[in-house]
C-alpha positions as YAML, in Angstrom:
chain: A
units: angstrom
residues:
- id: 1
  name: UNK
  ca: [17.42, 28.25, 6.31]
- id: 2
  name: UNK
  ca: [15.70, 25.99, 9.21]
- id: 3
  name: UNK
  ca: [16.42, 22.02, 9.53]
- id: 4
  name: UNK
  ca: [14.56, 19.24, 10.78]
- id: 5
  name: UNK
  ca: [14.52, 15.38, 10.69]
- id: 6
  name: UNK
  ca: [12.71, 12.07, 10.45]
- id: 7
  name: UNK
  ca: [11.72, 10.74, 13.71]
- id: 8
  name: UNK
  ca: [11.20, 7.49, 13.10]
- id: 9
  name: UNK
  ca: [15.02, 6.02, 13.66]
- id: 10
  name: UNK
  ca: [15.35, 7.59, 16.71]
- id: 11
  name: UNK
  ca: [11.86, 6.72, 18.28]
- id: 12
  name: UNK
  ca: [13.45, 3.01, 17.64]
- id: 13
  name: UNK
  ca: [15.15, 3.63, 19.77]
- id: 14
  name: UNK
  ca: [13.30, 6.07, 22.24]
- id: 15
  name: UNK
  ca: [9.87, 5.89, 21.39]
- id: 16
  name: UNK
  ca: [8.06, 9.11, 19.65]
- id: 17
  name: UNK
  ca: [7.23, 11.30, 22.33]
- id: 18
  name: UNK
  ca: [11.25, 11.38, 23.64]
- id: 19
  name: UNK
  ca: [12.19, 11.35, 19.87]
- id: 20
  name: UNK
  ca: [10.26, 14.57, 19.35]
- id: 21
  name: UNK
  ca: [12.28, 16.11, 22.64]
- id: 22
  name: UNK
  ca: [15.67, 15.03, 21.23]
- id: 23
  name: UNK
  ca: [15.38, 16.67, 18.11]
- id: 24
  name: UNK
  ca: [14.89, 19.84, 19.44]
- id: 25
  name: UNK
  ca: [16.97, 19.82, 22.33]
- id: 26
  name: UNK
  ca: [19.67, 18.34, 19.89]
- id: 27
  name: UNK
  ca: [19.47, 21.74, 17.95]
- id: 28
  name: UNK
  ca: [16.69, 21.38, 15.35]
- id: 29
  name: UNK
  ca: [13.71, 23.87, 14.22]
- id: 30
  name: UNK
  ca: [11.72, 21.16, 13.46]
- id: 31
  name: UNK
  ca: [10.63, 17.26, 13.30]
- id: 32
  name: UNK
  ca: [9.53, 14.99, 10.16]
- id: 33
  name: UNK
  ca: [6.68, 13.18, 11.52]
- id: 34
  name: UNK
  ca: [7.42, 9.67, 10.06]
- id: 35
  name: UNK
  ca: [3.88, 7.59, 10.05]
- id: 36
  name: UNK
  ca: [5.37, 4.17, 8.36]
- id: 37
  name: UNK
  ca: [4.14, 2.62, 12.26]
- id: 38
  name: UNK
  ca: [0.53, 3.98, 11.58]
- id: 39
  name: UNK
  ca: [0.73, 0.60, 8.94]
- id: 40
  name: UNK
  ca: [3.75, -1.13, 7.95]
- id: 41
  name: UNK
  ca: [4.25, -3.50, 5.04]
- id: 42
  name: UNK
  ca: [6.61, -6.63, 5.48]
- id: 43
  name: UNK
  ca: [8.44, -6.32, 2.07]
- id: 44
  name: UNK
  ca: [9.92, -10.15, 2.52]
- id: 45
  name: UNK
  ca: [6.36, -11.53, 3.36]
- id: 46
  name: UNK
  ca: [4.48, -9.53, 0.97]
- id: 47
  name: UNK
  ca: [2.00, -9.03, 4.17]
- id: 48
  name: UNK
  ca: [1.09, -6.21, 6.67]
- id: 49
  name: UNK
  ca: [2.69, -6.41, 9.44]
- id: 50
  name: UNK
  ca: [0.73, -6.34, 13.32]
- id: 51
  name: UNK
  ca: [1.72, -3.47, 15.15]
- id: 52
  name: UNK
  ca: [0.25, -1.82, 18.43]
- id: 53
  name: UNK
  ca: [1.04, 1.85, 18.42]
- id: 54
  name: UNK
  ca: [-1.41, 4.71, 19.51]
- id: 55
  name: UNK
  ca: [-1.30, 5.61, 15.42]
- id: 56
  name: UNK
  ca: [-3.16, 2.56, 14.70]
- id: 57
  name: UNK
  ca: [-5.91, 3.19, 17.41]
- id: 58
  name: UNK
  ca: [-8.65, 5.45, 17.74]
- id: 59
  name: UNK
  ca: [-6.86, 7.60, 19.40]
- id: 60
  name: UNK
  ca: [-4.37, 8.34, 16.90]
- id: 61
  name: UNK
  ca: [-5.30, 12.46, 16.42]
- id: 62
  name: UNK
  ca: [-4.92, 13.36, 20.54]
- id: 63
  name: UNK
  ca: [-1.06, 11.09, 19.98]
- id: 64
  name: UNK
  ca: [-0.39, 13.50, 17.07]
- id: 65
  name: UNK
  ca: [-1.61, 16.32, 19.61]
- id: 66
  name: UNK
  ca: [0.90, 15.08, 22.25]
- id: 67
  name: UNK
  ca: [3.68, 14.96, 19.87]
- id: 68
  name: UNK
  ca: [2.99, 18.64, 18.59]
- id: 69
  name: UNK
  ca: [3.23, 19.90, 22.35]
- id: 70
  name: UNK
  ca: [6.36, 17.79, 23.30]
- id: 71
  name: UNK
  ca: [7.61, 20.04, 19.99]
- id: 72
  name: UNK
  ca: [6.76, 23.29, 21.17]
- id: 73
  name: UNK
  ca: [7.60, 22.72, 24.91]
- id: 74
  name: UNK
  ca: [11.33, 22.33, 23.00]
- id: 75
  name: UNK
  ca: [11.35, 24.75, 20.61]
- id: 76
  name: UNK
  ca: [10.55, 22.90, 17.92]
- id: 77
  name: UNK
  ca: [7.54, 22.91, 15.46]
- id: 78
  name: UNK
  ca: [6.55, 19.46, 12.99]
- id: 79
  name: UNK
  ca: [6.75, 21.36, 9.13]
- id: 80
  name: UNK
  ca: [6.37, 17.94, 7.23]
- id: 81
  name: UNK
  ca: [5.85, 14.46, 7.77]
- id: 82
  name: UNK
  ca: [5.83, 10.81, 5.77]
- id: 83
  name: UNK
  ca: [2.86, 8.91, 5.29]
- id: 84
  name: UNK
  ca: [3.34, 4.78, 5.17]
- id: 85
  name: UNK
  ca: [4.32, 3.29, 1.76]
- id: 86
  name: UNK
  ca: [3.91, 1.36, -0.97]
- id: 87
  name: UNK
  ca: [0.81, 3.50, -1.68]
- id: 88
  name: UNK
  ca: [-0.56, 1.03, -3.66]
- id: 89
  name: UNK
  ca: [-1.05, -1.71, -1.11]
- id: 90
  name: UNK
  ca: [-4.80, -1.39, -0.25]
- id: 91
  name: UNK
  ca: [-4.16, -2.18, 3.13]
- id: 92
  name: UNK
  ca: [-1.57, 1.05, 3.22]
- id: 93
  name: UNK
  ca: [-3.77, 3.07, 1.20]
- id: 94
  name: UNK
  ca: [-6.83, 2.96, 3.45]
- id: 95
  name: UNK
  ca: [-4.70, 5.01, 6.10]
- id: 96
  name: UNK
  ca: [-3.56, 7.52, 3.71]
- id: 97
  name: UNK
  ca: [-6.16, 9.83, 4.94]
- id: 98
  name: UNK
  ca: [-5.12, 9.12, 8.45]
- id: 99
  name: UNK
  ca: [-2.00, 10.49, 7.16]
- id: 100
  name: UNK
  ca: [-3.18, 13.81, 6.82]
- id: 101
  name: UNK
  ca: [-5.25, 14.06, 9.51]
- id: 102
  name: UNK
  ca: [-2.12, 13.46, 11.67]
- id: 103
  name: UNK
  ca: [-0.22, 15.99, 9.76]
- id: 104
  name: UNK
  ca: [-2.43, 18.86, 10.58]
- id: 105
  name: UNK
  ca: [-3.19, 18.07, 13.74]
- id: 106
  name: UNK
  ca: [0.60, 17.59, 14.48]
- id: 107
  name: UNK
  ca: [0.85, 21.43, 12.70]
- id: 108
  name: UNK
  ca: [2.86, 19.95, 9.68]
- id: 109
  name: UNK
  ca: [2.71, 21.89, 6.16]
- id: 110
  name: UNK
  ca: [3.03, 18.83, 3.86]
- id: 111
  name: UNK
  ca: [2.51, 14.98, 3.65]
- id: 112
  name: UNK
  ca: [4.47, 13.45, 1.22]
- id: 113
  name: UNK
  ca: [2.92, 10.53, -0.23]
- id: 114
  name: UNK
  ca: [5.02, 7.86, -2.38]
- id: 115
  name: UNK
  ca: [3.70, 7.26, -5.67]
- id: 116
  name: UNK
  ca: [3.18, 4.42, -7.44]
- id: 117
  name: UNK
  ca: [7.17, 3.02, -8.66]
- id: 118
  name: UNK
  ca: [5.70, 1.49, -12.01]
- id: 119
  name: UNK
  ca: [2.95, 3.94, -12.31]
- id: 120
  name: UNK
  ca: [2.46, 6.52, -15.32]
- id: 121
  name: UNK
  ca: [1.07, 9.99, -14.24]
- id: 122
  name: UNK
  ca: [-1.95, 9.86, -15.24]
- id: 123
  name: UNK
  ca: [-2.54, 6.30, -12.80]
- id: 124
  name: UNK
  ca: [-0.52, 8.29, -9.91]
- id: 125
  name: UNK
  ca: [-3.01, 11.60, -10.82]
- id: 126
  name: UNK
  ca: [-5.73, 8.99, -9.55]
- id: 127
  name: UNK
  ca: [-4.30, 8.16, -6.11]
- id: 128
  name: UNK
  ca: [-3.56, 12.30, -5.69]
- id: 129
  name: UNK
  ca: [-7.13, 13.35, -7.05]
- id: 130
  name: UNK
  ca: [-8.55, 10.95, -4.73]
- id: 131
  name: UNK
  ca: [-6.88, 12.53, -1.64]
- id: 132
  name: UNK
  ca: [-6.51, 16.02, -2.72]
- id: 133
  name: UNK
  ca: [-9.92, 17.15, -1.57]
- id: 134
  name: UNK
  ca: [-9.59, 16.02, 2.05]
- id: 135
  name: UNK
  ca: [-6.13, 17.14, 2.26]
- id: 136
  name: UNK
  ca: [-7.73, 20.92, 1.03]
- id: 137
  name: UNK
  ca: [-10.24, 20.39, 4.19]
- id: 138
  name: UNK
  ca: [-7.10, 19.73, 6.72]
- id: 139
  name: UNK
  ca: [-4.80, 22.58, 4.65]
- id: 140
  name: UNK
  ca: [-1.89, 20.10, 3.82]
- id: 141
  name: UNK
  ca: [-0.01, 19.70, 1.04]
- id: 142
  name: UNK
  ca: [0.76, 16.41, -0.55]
- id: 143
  name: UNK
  ca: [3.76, 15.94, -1.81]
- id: 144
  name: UNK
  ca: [5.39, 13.52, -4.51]
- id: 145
  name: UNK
  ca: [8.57, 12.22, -4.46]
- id: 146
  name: UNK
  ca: [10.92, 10.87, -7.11]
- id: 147
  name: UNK
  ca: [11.16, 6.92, -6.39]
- id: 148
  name: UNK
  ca: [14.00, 4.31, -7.82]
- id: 149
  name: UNK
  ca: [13.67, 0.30, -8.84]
- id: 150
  name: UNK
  ca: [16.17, -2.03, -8.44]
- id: 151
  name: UNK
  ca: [17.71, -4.26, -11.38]
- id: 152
  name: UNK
  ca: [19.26, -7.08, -10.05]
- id: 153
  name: UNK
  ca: [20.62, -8.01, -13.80]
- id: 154
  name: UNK
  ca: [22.45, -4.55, -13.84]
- id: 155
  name: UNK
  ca: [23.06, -4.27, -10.51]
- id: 156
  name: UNK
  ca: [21.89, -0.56, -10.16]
- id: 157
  name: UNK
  ca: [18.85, 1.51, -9.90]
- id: 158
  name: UNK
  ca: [16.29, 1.71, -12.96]
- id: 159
  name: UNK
  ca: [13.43, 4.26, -13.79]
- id: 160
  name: UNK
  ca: [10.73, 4.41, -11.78]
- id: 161
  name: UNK
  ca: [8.04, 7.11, -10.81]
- id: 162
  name: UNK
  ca: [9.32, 10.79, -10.94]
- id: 163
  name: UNK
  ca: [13.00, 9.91, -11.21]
- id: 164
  name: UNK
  ca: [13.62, 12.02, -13.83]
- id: 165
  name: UNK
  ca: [12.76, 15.72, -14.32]
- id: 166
  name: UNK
  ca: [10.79, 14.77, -17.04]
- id: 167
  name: UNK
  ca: [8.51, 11.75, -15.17]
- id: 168
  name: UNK
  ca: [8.42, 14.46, -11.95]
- id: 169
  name: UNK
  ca: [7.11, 17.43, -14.42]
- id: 170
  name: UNK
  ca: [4.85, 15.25, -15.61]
- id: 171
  name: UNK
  ca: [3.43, 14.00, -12.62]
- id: 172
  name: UNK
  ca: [3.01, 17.66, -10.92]
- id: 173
  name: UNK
  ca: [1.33, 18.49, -14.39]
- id: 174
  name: UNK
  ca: [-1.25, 15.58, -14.24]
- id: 175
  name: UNK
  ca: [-2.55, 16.81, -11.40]
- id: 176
  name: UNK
  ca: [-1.59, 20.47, -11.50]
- id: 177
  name: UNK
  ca: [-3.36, 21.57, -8.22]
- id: 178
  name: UNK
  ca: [-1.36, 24.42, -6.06]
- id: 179
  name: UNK
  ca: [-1.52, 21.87, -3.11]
- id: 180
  name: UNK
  ca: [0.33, 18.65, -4.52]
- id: 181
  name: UNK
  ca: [3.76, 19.98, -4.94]
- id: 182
  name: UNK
  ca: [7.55, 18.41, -5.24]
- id: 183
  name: UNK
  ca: [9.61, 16.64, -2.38]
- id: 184
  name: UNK
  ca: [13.20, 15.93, -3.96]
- id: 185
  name: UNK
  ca: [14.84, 12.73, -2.25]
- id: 186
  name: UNK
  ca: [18.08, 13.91, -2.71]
- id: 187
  name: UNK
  ca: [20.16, 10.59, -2.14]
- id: 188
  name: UNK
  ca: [17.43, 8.47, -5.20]
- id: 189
  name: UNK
  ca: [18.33, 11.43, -7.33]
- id: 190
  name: UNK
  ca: [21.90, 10.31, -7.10]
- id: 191
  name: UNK
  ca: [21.64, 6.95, -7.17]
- id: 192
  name: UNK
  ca: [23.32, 5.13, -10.33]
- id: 193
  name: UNK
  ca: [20.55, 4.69, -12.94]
- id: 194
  name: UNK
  ca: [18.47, 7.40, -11.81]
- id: 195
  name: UNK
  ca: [19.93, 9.53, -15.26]
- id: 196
  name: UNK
  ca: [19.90, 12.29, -13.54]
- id: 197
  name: UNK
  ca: [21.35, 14.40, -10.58]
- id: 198
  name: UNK
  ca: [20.10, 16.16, -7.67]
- id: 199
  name: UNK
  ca: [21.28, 19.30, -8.81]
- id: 200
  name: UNK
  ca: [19.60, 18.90, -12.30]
- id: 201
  name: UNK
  ca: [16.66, 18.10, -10.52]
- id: 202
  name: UNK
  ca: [16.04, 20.71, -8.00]
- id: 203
  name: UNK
  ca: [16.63, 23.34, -11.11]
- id: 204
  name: UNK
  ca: [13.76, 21.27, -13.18]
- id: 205
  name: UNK
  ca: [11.69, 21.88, -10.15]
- id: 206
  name: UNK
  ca: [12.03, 25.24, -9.26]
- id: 207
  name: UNK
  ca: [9.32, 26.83, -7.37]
- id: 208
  name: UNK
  ca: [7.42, 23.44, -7.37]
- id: 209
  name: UNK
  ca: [10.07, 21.99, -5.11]
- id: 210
  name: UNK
  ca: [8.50, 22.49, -1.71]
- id: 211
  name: UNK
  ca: [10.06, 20.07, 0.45]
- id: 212
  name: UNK
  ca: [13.68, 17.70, 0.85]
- id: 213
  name: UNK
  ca: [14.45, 14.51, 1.77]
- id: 214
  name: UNK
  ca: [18.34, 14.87, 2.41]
- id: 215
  name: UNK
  ca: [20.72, 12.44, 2.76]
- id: 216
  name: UNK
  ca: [24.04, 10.61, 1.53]
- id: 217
  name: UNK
  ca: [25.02, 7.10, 0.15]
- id: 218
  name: UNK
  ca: [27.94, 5.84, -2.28]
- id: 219
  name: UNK
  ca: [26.09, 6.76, -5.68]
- id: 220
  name: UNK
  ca: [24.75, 3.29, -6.31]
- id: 221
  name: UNK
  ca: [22.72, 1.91, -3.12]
- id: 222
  name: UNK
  ca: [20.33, 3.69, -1.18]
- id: 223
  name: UNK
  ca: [21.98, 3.89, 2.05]
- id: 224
  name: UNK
  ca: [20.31, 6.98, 4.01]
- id: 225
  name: UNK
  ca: [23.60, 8.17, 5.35]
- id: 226
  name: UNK
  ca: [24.11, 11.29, 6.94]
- id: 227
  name: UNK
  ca: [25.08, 14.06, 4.86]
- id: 228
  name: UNK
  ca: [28.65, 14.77, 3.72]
- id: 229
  name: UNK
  ca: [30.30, 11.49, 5.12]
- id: 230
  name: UNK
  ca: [30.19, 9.57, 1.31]
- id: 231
  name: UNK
  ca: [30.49, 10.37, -2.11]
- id: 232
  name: UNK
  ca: [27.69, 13.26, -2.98]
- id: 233
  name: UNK
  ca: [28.98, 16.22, -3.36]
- id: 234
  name: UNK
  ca: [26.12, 18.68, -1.90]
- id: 235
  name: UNK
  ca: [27.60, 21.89, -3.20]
- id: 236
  name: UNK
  ca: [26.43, 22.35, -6.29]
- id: 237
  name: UNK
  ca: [22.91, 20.79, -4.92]
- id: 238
  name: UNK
  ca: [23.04, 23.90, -2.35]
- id: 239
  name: UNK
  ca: [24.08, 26.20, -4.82]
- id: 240
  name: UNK
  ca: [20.99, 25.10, -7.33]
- id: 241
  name: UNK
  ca: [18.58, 25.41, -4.46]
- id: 242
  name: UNK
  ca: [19.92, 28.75, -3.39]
- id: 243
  name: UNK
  ca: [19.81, 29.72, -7.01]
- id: 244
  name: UNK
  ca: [16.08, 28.77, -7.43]
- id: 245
  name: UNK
  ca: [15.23, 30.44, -3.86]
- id: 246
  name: UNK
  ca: [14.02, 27.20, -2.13]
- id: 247
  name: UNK
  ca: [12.31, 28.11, 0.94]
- id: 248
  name: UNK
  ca: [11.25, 25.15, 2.64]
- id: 249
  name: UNK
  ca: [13.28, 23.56, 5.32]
- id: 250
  name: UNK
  ca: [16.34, 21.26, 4.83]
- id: 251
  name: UNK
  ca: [15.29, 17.77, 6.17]
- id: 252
  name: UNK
  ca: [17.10, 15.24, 7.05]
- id: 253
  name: UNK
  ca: [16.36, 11.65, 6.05]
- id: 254
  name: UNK
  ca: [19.95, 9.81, 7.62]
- id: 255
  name: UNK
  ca: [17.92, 7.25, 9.06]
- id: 256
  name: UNK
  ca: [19.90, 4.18, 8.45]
- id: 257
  name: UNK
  ca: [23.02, 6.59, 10.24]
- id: 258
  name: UNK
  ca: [21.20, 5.73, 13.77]
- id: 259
  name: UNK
  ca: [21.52, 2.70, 13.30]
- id: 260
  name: UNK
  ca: [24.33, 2.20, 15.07]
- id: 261
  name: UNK
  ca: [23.52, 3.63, 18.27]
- id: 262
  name: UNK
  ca: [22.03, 2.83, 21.23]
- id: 263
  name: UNK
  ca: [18.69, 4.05, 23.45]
- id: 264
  name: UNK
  ca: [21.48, 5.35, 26.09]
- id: 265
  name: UNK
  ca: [23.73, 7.10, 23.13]
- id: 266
  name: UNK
  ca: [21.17, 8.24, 20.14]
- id: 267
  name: UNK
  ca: [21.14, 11.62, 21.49]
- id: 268
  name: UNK
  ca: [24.63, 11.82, 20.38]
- id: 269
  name: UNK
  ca: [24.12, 10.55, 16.93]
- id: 270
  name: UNK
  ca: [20.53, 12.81, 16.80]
- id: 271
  name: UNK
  ca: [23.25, 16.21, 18.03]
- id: 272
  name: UNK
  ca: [25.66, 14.90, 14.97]
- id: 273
  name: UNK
  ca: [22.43, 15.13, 12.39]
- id: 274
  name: UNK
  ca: [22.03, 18.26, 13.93]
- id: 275
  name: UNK
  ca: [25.41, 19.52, 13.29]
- id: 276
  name: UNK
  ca: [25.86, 18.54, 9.59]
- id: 277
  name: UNK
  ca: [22.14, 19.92, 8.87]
- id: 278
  name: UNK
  ca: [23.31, 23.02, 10.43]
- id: 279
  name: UNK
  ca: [26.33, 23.07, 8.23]
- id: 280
  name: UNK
  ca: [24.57, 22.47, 4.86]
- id: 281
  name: UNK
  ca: [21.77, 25.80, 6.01]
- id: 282
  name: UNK
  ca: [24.99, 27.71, 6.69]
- id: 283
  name: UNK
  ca: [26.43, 26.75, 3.22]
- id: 284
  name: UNK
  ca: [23.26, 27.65, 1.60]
- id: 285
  name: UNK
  ca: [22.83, 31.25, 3.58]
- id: 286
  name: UNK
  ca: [27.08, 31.53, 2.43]
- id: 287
  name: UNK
  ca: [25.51, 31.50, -1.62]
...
């Protein structure tokens, strides 16, 4: 079982192109390329937000080039990567394709793409159907992944796109295309509210589940802690994906855990990720 990560915490800190060199010389086979810089959406101000990065420029396609070499002069290849969300904000949804384009020309596999939270299957089918055929032309994957809403009456998560095997089976059949396949976000699928479980969910999946967003948080918020430091308890989530011979890579998604560091210590923090990543492949080999 191989490991990877998201980038984008760490190039906070770093910047992409030394992000990319961290994860692999911090012990992992390969690197998320996280996009949400290619647009980003100011949740508070309901507006885009400016940025100047080489993924909003024309020369977005030789940056995704760069960060592919940086990978493989350290070991390390890019097998998935996130495009920007909420999919539904026009703005966000013109660079969708952009998305892709990145992802194969960085060598990634898959792209997942959020769906719609309030969206049935058949309105998220639309948004897939409409990127499927370009995604065909680049040979990547799109992935869906099972999203949570937030009551502030109850004070937990409610139902929301995919976040139950049911709403995720449905959405995969909607579309039912061999290239727009299941990304489990194992800390949503734990989240109070969600009426489910992680482990319930990868076994609904089965050979659909493709790709893992992996991380840890106390059961009710969505915290994006690093694995095995709060209150999931992964076993029985390794066990299932053993069980239904997952083969894609374990990927980490801790990114509020680098947080806390610095530009002059995040290599410590990225070698940590590392470590527990390593841990959970081990456990899942140990099945």
């Amino acid at each position: 079982m191989k490991i990877s990560t998201e980038i984008q915490t760490t190039a906070n800190h770093v910047g992409f192109e030394k992000a990319v060199e961290l994860v692999g010389k911090a012990g992992f086979d390969a690197w998320d390329f996280s996009m949400f810089d290619m647009a980003r959406y100011d949740w508070k101000e309901k507006k885009m937000k400016s940025l100047d990065n080489p993924m909003t420029g024309d020369n977005y396609l030789a940056f995704a080039r760069k960060l592919k070499q940086i990978g493989l002069d350290n070991g390390i290849i890019c097998n998935q990567s996130h495009a920007p969300f909420p999919s539904g904000v026009p703005e966000i949804r013109s660079y969708l394709k952009r998305a892709i384009e990145c992802t194969a020309e960085a060598g990634g596999e898959i792209c997942i793409i959020h769906p719609l939270n309030s969206g049935t299957p058949e309105e998220n089918a639309e948004l897939y159907f409409e990127l499927l055929p370009f995604a065909k032309e680049c040979n990547v994957k799109i992935a869906t992944e099972n999203m949570w809403n937030w009551s502030k009456e109850l004070g937990h998560s409610v139902f929301a796109a995919c976040a139950t095997p049911e709403s995720f089976n449905a959405h995969l059949d909607a579309v039912n295309d061999d290239f727009f396949v299941a990304c489990l976000d194992i800390g949503h699928a734990e989240m109070l509210g969600s009426d489910t479980s992680a482990e319930e969910m990868v076994k609904a999946l089965g050979s659909r589940l493709k790709a893992l967003h992996i991380h840890d948080n106390d059961k009710l918020h969505d915290t994006h802690q690093i694995p095995l430091s709060m209150s999931i308890d992964f076993v029985p989530i390794v066990k299932a994906l053993k069980e239904i011979k997952y083969d894609g890579y374990f990927t980490l998604e801790a990114d509020s855990f680098l947080d806390a560091y610095t530009s002059e210590n995040v290599f410590e923090g990225v070698k940590e990720m590392a470590a527990v990543a390593r841990k959970l492949a081990d456990m899942y080999e140990g099945f």
